[in-house]
PASEBA-1860 file (N, C-alpha, C; in nm, 3 decimals):
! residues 214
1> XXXXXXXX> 5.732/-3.138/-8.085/5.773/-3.134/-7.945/5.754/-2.995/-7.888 ~ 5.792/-2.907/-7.983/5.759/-2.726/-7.896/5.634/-2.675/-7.926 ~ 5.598/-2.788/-8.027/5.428/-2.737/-8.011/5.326/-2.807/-7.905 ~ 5.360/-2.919/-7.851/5.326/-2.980/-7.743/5.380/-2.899/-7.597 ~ 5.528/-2.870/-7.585/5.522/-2.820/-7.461/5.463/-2.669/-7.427 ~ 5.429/-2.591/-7.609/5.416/-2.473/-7.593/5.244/-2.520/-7.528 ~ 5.196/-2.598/-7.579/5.018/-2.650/-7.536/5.031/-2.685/-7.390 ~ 5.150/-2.752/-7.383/5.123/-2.771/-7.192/5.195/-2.632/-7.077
9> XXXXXXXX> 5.235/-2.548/-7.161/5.255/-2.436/-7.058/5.093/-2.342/-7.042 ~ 5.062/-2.327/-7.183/4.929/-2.275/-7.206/4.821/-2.350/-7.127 ~ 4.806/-2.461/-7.109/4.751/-2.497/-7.048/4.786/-2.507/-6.857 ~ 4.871/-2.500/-6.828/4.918/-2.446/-6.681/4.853/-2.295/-6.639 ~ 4.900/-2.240/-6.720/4.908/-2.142/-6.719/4.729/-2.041/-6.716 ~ 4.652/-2.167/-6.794/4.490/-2.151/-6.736/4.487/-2.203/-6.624 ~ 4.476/-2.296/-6.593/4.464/-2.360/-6.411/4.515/-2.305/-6.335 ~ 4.648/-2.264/-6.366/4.679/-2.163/-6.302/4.562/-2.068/-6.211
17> XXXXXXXX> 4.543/-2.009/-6.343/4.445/-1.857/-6.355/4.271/-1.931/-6.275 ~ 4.257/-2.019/-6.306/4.122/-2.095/-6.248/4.191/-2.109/-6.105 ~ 4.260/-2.129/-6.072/4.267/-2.222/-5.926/4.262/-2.070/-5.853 ~ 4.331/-1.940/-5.914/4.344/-1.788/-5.852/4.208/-1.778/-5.814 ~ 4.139/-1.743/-5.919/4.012/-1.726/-5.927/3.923/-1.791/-5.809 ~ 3.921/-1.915/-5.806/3.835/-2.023/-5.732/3.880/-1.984/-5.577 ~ 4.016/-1.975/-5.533/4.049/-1.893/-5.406/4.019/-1.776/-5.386 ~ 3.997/-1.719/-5.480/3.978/-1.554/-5.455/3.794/-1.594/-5.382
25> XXXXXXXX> 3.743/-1.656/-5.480/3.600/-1.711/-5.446/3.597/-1.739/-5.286 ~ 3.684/-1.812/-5.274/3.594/-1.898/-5.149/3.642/-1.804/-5.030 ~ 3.812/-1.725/-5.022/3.813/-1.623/-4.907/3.690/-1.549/-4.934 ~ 3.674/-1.440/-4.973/3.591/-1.345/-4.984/3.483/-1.369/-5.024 ~ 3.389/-1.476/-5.039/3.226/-1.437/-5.102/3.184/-1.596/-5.032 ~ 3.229/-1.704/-5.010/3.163/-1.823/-4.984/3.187/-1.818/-4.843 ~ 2.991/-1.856/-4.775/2.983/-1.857/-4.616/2.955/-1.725/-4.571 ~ 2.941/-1.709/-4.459/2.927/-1.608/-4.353/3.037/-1.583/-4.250
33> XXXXXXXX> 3.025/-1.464/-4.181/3.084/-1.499/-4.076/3.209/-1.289/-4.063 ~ 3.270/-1.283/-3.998/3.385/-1.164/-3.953/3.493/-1.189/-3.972 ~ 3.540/-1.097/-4.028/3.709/-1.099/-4.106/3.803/-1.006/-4.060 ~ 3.891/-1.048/-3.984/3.963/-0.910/-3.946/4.102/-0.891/-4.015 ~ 4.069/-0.774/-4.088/4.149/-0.700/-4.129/4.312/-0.628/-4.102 ~ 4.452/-0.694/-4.139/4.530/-0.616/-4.053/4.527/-0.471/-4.119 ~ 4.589/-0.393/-3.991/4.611/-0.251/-4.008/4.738/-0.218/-3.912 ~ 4.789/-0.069/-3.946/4.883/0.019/-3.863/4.856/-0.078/-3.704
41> XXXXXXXX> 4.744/-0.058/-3.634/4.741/-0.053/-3.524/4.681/-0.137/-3.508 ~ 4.778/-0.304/-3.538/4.740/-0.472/-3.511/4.618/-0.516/-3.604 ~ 4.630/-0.596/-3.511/4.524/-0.712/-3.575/4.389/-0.697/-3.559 ~ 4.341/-0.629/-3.458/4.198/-0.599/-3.431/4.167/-0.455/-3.485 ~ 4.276/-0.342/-3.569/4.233/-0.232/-3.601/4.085/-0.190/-3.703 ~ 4.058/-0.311/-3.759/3.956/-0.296/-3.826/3.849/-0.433/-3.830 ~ 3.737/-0.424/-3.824/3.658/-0.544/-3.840/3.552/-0.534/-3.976 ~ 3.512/-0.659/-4.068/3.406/-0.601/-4.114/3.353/-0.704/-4.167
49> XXXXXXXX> 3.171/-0.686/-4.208/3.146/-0.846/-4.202/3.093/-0.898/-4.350 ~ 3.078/-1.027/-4.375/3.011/-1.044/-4.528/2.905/-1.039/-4.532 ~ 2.805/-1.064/-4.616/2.609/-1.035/-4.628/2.582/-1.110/-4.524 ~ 2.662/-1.205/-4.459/2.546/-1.372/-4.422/2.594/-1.325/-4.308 ~ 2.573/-1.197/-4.178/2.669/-1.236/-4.076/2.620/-1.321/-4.000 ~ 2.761/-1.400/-3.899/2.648/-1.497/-3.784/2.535/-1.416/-3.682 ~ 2.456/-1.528/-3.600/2.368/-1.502/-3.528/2.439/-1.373/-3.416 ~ 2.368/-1.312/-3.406/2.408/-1.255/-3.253/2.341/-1.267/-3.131
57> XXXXXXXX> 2.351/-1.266/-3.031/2.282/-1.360/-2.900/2.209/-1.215/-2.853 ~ 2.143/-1.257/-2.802/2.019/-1.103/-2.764/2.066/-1.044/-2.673 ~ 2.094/-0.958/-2.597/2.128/-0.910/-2.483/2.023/-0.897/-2.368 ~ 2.097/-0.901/-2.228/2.012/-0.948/-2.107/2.050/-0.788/-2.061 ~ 2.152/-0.687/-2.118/2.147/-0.597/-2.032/2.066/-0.495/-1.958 ~ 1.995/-0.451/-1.909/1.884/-0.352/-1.828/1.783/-0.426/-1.873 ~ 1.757/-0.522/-1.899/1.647/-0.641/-1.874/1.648/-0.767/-1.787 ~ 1.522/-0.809/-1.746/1.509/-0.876/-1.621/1.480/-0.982/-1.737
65> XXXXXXXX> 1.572/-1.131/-1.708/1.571/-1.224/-1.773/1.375/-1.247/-1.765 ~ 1.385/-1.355/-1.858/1.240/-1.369/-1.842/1.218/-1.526/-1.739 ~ 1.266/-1.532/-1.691/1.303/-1.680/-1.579/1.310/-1.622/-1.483 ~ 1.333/-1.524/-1.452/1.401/-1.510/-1.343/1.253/-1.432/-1.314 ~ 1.148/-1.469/-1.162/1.031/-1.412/-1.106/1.053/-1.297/-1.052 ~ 0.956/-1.191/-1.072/0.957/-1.034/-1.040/0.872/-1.057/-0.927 ~ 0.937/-1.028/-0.794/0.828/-0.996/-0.665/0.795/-0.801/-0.649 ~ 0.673/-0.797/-0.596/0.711/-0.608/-0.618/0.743/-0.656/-0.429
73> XXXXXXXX> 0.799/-0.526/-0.412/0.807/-0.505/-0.300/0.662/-0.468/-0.250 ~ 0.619/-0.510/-0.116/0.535/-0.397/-0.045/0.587/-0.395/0.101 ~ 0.526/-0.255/0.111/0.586/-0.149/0.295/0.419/-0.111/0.307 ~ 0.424/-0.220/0.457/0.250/-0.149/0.505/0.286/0.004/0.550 ~ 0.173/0.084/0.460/0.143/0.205/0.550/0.148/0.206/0.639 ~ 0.224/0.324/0.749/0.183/0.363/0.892/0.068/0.390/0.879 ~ -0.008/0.321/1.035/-0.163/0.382/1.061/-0.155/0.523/1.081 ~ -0.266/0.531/1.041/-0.348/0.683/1.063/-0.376/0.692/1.184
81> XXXXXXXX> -0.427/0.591/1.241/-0.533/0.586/1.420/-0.453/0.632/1.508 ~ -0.510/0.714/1.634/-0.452/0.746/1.738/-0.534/0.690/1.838 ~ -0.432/0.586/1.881/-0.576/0.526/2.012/-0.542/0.608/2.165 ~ -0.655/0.614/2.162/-0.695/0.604/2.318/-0.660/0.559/2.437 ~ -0.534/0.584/2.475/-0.489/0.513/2.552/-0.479/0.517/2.725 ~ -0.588/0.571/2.768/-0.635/0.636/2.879/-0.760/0.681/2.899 ~ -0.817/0.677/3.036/-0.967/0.735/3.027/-0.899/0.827/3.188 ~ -0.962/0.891/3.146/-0.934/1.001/3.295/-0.936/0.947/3.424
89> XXXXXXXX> -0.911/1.003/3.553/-0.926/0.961/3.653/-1.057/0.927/3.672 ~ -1.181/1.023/3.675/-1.293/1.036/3.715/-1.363/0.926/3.575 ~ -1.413/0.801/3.653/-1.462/0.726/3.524/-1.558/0.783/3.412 ~ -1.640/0.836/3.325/-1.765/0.827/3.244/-1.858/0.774/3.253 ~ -1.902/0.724/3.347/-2.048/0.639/3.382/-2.184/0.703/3.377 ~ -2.277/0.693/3.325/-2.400/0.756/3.384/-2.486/0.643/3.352 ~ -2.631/0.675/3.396/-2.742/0.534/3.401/-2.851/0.588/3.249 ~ -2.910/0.524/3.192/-3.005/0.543/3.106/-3.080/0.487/3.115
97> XXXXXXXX> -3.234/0.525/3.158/-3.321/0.387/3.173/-3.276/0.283/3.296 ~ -3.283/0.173/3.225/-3.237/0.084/3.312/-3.092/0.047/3.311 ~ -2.988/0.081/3.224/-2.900/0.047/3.161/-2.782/0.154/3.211 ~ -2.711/0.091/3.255/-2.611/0.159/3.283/-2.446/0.175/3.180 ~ -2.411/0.259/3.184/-2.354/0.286/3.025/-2.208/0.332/3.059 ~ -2.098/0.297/2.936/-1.929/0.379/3.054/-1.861/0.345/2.925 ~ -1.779/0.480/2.876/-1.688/0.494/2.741/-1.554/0.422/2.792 ~ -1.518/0.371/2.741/-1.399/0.244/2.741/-1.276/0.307/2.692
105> XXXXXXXX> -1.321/0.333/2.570/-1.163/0.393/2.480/-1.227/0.434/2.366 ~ -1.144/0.510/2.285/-1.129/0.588/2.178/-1.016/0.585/2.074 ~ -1.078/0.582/1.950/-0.918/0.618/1.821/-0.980/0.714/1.755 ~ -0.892/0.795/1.682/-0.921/0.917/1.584/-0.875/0.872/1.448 ~ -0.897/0.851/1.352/-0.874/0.804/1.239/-0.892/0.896/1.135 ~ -0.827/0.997/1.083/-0.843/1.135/0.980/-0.946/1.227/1.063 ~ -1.008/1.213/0.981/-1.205/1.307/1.073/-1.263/1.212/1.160 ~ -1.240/1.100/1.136/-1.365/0.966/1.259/-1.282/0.972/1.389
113> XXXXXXXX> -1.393/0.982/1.436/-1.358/0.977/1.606/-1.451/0.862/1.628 ~ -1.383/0.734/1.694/-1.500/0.636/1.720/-1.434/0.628/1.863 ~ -1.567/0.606/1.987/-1.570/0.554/2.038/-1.611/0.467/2.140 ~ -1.554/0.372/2.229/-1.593/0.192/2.257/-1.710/0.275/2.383 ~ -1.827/0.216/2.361/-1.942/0.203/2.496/-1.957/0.091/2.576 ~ -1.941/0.118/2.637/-1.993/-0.069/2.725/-2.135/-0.043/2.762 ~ -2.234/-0.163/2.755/-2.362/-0.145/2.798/-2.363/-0.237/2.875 ~ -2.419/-0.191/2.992/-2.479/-0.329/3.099/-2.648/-0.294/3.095
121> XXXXXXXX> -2.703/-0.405/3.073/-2.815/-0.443/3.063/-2.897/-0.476/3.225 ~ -2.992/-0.361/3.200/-3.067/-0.393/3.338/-3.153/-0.553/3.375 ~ -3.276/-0.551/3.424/-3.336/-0.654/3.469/-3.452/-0.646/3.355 ~ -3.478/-0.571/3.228/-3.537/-0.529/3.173/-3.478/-0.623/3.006 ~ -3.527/-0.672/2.913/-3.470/-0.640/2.783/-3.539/-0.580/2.688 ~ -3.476/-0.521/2.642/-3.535/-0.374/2.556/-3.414/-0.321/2.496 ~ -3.500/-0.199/2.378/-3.393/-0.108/2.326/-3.296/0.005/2.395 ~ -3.208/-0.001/2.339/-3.151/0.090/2.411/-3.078/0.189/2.337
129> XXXXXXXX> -3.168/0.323/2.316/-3.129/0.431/2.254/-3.033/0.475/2.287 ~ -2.954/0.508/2.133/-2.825/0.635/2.126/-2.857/0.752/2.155 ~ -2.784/0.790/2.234/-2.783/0.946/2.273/-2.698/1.008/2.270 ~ -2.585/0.966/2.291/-2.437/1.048/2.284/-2.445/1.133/2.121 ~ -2.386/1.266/2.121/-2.412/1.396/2.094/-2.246/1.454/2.089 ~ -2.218/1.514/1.949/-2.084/1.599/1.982/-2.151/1.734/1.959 ~ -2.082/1.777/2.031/-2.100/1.934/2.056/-1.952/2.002/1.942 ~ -2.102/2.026/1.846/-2.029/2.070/1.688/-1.932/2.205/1.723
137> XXXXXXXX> -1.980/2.314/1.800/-1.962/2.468/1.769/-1.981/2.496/1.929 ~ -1.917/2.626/1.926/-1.929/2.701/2.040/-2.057/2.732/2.111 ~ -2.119/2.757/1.952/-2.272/2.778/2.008/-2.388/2.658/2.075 ~ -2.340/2.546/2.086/-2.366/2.438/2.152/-2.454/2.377/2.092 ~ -2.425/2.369/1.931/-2.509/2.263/1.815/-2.446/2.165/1.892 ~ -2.574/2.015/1.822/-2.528/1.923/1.892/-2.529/1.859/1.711 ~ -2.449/1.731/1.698/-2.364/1.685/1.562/-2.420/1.512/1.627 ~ -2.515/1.463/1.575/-2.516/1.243/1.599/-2.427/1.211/1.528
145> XXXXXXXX> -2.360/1.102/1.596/-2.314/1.004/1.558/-2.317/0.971/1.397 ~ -2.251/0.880/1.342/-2.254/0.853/1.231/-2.331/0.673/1.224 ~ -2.314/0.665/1.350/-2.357/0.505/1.398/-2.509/0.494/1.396 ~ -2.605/0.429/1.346/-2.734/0.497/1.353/-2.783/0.410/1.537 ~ -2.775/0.338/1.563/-2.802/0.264/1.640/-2.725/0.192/1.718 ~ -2.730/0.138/1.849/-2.652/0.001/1.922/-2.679/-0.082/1.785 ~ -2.606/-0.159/1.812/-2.592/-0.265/1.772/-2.542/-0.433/1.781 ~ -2.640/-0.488/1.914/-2.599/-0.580/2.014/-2.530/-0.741/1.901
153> XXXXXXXX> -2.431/-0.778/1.975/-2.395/-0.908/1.874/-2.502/-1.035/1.868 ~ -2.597/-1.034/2.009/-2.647/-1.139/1.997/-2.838/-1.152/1.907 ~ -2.830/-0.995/1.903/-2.956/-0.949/1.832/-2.975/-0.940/1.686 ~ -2.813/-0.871/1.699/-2.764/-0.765/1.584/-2.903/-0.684/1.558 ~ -2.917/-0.610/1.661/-3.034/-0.497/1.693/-3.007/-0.426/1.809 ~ -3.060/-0.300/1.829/-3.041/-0.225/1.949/-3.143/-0.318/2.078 ~ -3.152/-0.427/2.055/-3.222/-0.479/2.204/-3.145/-0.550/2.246 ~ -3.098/-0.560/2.397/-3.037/-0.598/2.457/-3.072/-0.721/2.554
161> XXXXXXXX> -3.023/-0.816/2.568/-3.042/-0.903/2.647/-3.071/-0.872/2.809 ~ -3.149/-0.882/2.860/-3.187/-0.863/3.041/-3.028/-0.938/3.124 ~ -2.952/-0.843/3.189/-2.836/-0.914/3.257/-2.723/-0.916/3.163 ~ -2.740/-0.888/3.010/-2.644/-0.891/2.960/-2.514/-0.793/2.956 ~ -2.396/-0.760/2.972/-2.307/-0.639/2.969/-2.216/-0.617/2.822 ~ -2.246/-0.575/2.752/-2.193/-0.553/2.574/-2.064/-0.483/2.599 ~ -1.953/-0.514/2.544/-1.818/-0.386/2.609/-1.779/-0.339/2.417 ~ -1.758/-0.177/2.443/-1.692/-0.198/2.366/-1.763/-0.167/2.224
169> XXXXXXXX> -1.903/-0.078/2.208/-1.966/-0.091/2.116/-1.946/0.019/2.028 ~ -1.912/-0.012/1.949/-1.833/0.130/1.843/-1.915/0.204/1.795 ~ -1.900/0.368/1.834/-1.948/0.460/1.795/-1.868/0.548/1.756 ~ -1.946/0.617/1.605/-1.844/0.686/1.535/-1.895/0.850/1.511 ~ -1.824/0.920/1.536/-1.876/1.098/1.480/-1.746/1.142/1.411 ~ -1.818/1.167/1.292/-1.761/1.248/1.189/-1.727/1.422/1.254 ~ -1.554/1.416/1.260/-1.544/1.585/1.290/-1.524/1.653/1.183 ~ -1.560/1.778/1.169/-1.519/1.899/1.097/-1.400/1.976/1.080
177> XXXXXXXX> -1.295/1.937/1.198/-1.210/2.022/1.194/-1.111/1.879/1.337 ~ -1.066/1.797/1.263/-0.976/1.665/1.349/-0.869/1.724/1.443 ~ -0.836/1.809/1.357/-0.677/1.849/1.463/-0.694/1.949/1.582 ~ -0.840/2.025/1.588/-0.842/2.094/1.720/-0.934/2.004/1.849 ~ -0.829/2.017/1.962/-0.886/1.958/2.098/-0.874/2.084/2.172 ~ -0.960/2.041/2.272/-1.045/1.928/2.320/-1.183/1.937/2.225 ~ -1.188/1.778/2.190/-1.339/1.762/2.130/-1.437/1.728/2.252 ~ -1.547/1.795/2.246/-1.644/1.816/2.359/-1.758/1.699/2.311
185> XXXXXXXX> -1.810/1.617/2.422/-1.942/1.571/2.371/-2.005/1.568/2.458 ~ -2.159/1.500/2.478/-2.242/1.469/2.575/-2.317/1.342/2.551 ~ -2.313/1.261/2.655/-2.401/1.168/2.696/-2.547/1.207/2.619 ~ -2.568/1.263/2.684/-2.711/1.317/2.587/-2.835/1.231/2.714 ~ -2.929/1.254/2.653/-3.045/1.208/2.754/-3.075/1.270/2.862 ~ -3.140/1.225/2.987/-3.138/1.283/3.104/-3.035/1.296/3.166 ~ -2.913/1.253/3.135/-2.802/1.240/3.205/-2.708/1.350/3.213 ~ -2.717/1.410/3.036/-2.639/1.472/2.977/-2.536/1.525/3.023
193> XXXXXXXX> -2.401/1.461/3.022/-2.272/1.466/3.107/-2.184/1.488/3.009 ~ -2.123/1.637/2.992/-2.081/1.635/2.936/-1.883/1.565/2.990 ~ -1.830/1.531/2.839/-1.682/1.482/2.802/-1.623/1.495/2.745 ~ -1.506/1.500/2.745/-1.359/1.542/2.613/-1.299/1.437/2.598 ~ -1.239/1.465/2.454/-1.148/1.377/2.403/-1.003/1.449/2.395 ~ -0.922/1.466/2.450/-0.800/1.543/2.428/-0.675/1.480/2.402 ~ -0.577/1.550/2.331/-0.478/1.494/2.304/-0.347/1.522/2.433 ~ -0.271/1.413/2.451/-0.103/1.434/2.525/-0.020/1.435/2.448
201> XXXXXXXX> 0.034/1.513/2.541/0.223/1.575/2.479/0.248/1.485/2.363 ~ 0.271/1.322/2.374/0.320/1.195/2.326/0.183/1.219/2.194 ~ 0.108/1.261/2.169/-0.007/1.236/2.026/-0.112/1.129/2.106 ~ -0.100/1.077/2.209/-0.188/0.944/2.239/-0.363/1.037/2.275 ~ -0.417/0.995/2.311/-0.553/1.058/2.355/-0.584/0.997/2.476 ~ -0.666/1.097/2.536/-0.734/1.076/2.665/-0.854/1.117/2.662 ~ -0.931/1.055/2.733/-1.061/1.043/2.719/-1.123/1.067/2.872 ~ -1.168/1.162/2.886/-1.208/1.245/3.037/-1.308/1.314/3.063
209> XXXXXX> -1.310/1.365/3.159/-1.420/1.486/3.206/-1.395/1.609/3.214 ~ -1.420/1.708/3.157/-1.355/1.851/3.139/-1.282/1.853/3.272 ~ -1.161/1.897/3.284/-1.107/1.980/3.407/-1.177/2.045/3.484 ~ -1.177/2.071/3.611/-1.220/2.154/3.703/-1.122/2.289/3.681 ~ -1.208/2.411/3.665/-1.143/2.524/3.715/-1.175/2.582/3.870 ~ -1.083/2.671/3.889/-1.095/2.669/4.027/-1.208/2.879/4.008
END
């Protein structure tokens, strides 16, 4: 009898020791996952994790989800151009040939100075040579156009239709120096009349006949 109950304490007394064991197992080593630790200062004073930790979710912070569409912004440039917003009292007219000819308007664009010709077409159809001329320098070089030719819409050539009136035909001269006025030019031809391009108070331009001095 005391050798039997001494066999069944001995034997408790392993299962015991197995069942310790097998718990000690499964808190600490079986699964994944964060264990918090108490300490002095609560329940969250310490954290720490086993080999397997769980997933962690990626972060979206100072990143632009990838769903979500990137527009860029755009801001149109202010123009460069200064138009022309005036022609002097005294119109610009002179005759060429048969063709009678009259500057419309003007823009300045960095160095390009273009500006609008109207052509009225005599009883004649024919070419009708460029002549207009900037007067480069003091010394009264003359500077062509950058435009090589008219260039009529219904030709797309410098010949002009008999009766026809073209408005508006863009001519361009490259300046040397954009920001000083008055820019001087001439008609050129037999006519040769000379004209300025000058700037007002407001930046706009005017487009005239030199001033009269007295």
């Amino acid at each position: 009898m005391n050798f039997n109950l001494k066999t069944v304490l001995v034997t408790l007394s392993i299962m015991a020791g197995l069942l310790i064991i097998v718990t000690f197992y499964v808190v600490f080593y079986s699964g994944g996952g964060t264990y918090v630790v108490s300490s002095g200062t609560g329940t969250d004073g310490g954290i720490f994790s086993t080999s397997t930790p769980p997933p962690t979710p990626s972060s979206t912070i100072g990143s632009i989800p990838s769903s979500t569409p990137v527009t860029a912004s755009s801001t149109p440039s202010p123009s460069s151009s200064v138009a022309a917003t005036e022609i002097g009292q005294a119109p610009i007219v002179w005759t060429q040939g048969n063709e009678t000819l009259s500057v419309t308007n003007g823009t300045l664009s960095g160095s390009q100075l273009t500006l609008g010709v109207q052509v009225k077409m005599g009883s004649v159809a024919e070419c009708v040579p460029l002549n207009l001329r900037l007067i480069a320098d003091e010394a009264g070089d003359l500077s062509p156009p950058i435009t090589p030719q008219f260039t009529f819409p219904d030709s797309g050539t410098c010949n002009g239709t008999a009766g026809e009136t073209y408005s508006a035909q863009p001519i361009v001269f490259t300046l040397a120096d954009p920001g000083t006025f008055p820019i001087v030019l001439t008609t050129g031809g037999t006519a040769n009349i000379l004209f300025e391009v000058d700037q007002n108070p407001d930046g706009s331009l005017i487009v005239q006949l030199p001033p009269q001095t007295d």
